[in-house]
C-alpha positions as CSV (number, residue, x, y, z in Angstrom):
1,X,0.0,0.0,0.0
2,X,1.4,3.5,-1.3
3,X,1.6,6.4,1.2
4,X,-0.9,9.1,1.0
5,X,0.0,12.2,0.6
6,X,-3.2,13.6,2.8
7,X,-3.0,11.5,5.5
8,X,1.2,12.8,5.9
9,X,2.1,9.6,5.5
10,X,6.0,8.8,5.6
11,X,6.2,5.1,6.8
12,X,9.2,3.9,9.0
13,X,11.0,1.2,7.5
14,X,15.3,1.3,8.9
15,X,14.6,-1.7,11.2
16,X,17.7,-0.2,12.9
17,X,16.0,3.0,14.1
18,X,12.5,0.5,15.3
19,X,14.8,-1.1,17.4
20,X,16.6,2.0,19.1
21,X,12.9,3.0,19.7
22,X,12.1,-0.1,20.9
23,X,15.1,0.1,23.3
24,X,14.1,4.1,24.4
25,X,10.3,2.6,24.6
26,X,11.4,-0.4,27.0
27,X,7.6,-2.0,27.3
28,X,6.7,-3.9,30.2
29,X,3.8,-6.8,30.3
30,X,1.6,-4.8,32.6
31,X,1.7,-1.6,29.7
32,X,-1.6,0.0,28.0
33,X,0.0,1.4,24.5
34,X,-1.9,3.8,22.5
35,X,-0.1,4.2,19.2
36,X,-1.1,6.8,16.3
37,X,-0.7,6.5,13.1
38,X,0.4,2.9,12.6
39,X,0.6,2.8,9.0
40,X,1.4,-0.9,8.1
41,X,2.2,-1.9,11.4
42,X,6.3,-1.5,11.2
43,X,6.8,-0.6,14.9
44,X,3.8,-2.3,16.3
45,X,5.1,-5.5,15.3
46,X,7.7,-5.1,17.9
47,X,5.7,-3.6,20.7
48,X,2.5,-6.0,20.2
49,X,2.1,-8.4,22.5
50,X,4.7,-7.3,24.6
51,X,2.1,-5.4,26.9
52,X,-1.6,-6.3,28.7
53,X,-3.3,-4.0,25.9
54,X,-2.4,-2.2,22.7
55,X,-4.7,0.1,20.9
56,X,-4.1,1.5,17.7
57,X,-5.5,4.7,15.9
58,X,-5.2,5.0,12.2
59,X,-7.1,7.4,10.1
60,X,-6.7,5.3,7.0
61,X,-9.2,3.4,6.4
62,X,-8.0,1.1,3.6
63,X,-5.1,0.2,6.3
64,X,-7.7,-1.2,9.1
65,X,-8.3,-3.9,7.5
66,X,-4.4,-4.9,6.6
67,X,-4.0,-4.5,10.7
68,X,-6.5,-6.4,11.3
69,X,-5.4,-9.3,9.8
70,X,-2.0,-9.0,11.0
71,X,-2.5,-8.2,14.3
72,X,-5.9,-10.1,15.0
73,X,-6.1,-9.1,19.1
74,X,-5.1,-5.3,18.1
75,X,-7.8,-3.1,18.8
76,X,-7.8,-0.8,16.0
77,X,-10.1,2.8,15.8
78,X,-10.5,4.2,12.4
79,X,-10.5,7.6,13.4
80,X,-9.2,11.0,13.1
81,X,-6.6,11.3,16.2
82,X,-7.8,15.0,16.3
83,X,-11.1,14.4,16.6
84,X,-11.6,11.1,18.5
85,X,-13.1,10.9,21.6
86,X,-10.4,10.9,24.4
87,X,-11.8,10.4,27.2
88,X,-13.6,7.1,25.5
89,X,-10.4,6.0,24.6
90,X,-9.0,6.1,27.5
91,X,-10.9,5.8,30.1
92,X,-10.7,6.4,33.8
93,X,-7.3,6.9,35.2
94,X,-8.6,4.7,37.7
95,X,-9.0,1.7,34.9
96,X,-5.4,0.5,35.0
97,X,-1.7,1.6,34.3
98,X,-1.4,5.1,32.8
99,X,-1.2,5.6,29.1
100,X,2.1,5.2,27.3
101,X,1.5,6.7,23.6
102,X,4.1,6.0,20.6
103,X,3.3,7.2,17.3
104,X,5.1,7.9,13.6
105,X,3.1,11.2,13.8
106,X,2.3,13.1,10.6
107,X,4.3,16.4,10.4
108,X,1.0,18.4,9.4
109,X,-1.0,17.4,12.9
110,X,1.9,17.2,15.3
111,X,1.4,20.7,17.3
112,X,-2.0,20.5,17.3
113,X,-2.0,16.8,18.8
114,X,0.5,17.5,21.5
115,X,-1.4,20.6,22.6
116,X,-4.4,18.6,22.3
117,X,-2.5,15.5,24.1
118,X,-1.4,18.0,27.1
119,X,-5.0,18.3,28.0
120,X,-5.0,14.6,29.1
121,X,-1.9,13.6,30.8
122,X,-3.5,12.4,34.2
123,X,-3.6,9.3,32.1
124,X,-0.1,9.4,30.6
125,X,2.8,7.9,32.0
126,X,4.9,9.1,29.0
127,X,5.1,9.9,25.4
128,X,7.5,8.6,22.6
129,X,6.6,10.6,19.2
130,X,8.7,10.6,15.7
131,X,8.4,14.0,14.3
132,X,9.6,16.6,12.5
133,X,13.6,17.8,13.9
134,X,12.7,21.5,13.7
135,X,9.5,20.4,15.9
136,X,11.0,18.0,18.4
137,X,14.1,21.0,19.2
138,X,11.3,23.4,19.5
139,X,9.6,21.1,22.5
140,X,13.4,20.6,23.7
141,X,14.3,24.1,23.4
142,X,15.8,26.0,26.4
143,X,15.3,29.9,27.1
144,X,17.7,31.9,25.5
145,X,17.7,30.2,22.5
146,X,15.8,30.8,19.2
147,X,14.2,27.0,20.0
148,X,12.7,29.2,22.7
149,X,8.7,29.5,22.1
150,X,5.3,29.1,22.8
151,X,4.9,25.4,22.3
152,X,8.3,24.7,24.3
153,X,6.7,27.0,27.0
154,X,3.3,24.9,27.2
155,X,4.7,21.7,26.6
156,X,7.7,22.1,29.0
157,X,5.0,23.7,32.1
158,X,3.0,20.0,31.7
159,X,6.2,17.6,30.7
160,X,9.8,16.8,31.1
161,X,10.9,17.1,27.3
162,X,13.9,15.4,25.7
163,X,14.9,14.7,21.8
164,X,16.7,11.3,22.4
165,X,17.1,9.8,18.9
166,X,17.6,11.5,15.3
167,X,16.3,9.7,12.5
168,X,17.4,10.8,9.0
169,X,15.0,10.9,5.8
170,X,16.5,7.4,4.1
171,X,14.4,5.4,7.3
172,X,11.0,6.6,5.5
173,X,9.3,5.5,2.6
174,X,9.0,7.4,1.0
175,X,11.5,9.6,2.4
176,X,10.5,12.9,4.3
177,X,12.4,16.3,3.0
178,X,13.2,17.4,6.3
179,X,14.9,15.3,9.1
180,X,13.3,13.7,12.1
181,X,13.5,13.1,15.8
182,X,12.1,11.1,18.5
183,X,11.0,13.3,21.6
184,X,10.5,11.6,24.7
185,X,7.8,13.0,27.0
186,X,7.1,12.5,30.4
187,X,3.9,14.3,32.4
188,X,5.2,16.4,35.3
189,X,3.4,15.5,38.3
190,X,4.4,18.7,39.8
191,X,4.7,21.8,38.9
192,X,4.5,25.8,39.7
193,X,1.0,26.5,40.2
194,X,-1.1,28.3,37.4
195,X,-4.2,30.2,38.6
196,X,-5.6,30.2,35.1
197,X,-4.6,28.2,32.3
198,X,-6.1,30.9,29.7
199,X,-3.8,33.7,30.9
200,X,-0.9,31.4,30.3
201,X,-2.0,31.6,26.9
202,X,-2.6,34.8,26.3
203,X,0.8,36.0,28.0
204,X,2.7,33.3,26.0
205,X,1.1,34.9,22.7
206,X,1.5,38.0,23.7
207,X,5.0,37.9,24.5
208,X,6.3,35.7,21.4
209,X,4.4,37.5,18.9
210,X,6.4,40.6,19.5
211,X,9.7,38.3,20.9
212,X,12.4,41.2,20.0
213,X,10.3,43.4,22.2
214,X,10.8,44.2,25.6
215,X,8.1,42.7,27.9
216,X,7.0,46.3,29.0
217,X,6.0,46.8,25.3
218,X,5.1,42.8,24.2
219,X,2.6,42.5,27.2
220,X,1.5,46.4,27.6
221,X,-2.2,45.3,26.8
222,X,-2.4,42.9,29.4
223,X,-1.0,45.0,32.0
224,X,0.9,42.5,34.5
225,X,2.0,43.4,37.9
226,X,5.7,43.4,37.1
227,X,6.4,43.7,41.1
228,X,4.3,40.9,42.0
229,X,5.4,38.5,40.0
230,X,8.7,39.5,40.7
231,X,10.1,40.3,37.1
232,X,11.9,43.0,35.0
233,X,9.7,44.9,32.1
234,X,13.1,45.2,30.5
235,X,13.8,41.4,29.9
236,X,12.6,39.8,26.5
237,X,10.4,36.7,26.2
238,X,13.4,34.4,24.7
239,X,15.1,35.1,28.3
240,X,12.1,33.4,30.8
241,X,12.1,30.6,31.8
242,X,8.9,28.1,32.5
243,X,8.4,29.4,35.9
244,X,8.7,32.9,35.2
245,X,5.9,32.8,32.5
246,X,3.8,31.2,35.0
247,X,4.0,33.9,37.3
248,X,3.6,37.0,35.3
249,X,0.0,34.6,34.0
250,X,-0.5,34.5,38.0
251,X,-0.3,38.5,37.9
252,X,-2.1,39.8,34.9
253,X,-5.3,42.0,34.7
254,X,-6.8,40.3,32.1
């Protein structure tokens, strides 16, 4: 089956880089996987049946059918990952082990799907996504460099965030333009308190739309209580860190 272009599709085929993610993955026998995007099944071949349940969503439909047959105890969902209902999915965190999700994600739905994703993490133990390089250094990124944003902000106040393997375009067919990565996630299960998770939002917007800006100008509408929340007008948004964001969002008028 030929890749289609809608769907994203790139599918992983250097058995060398399944294993290393197999190795980074490490499943256990007691593990409920959820991965997207399995395409024709390369890495869930090595993750099936190593865990108590495996679900698979896939958005192709022609495909169901091919993992059907090949894995006959994988639960499949033809669905849209973007649309599907989470909290059917996956259930009560109460039902069993947390989450871990793995995916091959499509490079046109990956900031969506981890912003989306972030809104479910008290059933996630961690995260293992392929995607885009320029994406996964963005979600790595440190303040103070131009990695330094407002996805890296959001994902970094809900999740410890590393890129742990780099995967070039020959391990895709067909074979991607840019060059991947595979970012390891893993929910925080503490972290600065955030009064309201809107203001984040609007500060981080705020401040990286105007990110050459001082703060005193980026964040003027807003009107933050620089004293309060114990930081200089004068600084620019590259130079916060995760913490810092959180408390000018604590100490905004709006």
């Amino acid at each position: 089956m030929r890749a289609r272009k809608r769907f994203g599709q790139h599918f992983l085929v250097d058995q060398g880089v399944l294993h290393a993610i197999v190795r980074l993955i490490r499943p256990r026998p007691e593990d409920r996987l959820l991965e997207i995007g399995p395409g024709h099944g390369a890495l869930t071949e090595h993750l099936y049946g190593a865990c108590a349940r495996y679900v698979a969503v896939e958005i192709d439909r022609d495909l169901v059918p091919f993992l059907r047959a090949r894995f006959p105890d994988l639960e499949v969902v033809n669905d849209d990952i973007l649309r599907v209902d989470l909290d059917a999915l996956l259930g009560s965190p109460d039902d069993g082990p947390a989450w871990r999700l793995v995916g091959n994600l499509p490079y046109n739905i990956s900031t969506p799907l981890i912003v989306r994703l972030l809104g479910y993490l008290e059933h996630v133990e961690d995260m293992h996504f392929m995607l885009q390089r320029e994406l996964a250094a963005r979600l790595a990124g440190s303040p103070g460099t131009k990695a330094w944003g407002r996805i890296a902000v959001l994902t970094q106040f809900h999740c410890d965030v590393q890129m742990v393997l780099d995967v070039p375009p020959s391990s895709f067919d067909p074979p991607p333009k840019v060059d991947s990565a595979v970012v390891r996630m893993v929910p925080r299960r503490t972290h600065p308190a955030l009064n309201d998770p809107d203001a984040l939002d609007r500060v981080l917007r705020h401040a990286f739309a105007q990110r050459r800006k001082r703060l005193s100008n980026a964040l003027q509408s807003l009107d933050p209580d620089w004293t309060a929340a114990g930081i200089d007008p004068g600084r620019r948004a590259d130079d916060l860190s995760v913490d810092e964001f959180v408390a000018l969002a604590n100490h905004t008028a709006v």
